[in-house]
Structures are given as structure tokens and as C-alpha cells.
N, C-alpha and C positions, 0 to 999 in steps of 0.2 A: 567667515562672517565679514562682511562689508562696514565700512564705517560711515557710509554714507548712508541720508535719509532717502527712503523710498520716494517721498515726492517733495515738492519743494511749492511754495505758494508765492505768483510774483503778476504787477501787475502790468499788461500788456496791452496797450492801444486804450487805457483808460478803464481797462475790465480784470480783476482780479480772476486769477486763470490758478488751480491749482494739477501741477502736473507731477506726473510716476512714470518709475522706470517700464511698467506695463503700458502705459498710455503711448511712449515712445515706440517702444517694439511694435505694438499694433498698428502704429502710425507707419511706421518702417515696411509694416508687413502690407498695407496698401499700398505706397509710393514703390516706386519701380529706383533700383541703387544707382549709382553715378558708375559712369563707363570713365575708362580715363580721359578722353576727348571732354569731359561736364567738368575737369578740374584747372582748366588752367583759367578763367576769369572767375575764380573762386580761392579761399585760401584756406577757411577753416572746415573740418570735418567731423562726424562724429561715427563710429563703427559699433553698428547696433547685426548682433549676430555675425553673420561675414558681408554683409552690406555698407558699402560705403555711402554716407547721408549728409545733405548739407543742414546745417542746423536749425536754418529758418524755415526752411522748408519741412523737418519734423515741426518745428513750434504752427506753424501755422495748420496742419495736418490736425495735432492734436486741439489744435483752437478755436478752428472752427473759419479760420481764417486770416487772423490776428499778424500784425508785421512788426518783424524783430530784426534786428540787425545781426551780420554773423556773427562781431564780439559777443555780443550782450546771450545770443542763441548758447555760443559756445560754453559761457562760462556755466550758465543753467544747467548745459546738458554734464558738464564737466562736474558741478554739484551734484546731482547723480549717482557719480560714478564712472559716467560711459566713457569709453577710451576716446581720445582727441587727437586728432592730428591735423598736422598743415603742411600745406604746400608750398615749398621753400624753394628758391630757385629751379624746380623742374624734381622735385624730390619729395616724397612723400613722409613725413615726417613725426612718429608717436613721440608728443608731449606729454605722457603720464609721468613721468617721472624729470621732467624738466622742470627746473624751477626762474 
């Protein structure tokens, strides 16, 4: 049982946007995953199935458009639930359990 909420309500580009863990995956299930060549001018991630995803790029997927910066992406998605990672000096990096 997860302890996290299934969706989360937040407001983005001036427009109250209310997003879910399914909103993500379907989001994910249209965009095409990051190769490792799409990781090195990027740092945060989010791993939705065995896809690796940049996090503004789900929010804007499921938004319709909508631009979010990677922190501000990451922490949403991380409210979720979804596993996070970064890219640290050439090293891919699970933040779940970093504090």
C-alpha cells in the first residue's frame, strides 16, 4: 500500500492542473524514453515502468502543454510516488531513499 496520493493538484503557468499516477504513465506511454545520449544536459529524472523520463516533459504531456521547470517537475512527480533519479557527475543516481 503506498503512502502516497494518487494525484496531486498544483498550479502551473497560471492554470490549476490536477495530476495522477495514471495521467503520468499514459503520458509516458505516448513520449518515447531517454537514451543515455538525452541525459547529459539534463539532471533530474523520473522512471515511470522501465522508462526513463524527463519530468517536464511528462508535466507538459499531461498538460496540455503547460512549462515546469525540472526541480519544481521533479518534486510533483516525487509526491506521487514515482522513483527519481539524477545525474551526478556521469552517474545515474536513485534518490528514493536519499534524504
Amino acid at each position: 500500500m503506498s503512502t502516497h496520493p494518487e494525484s496531486v493538484t498544483r498550479t502551473i503557468g497560471g492554470k490549476t492542473h490536477t495530476i495522477t499516477r495514471r495521467d503520468i504513465h499514459a503520458a509516458a506511454a505516448r513520449l518515447r524514453s531517454l537514451h543515455q545520449n538525452d541525459l547529459r544536459n539534463r539532471e533530474l529524472f523520473i522512471l515511470v515502468g522501465s522508462g526513463l523520463y524527463y519530468g517536464p516533459d511528462l508535466i507538459a504531456e499531461v498538460t496540455g502543454g503547460a512549462q515546469i521547470d525540472g526541480r519544481e517537475a521533479y518534486d510533483l512527480l516525487g509526491s506521487l510516488g514515482l522513483p527519481l533519479f539524477r545525474w551526478d557527475w556521469g552517474n545515474l543516481k536513485d534518490t528514493r531513499n536519499a534524504k
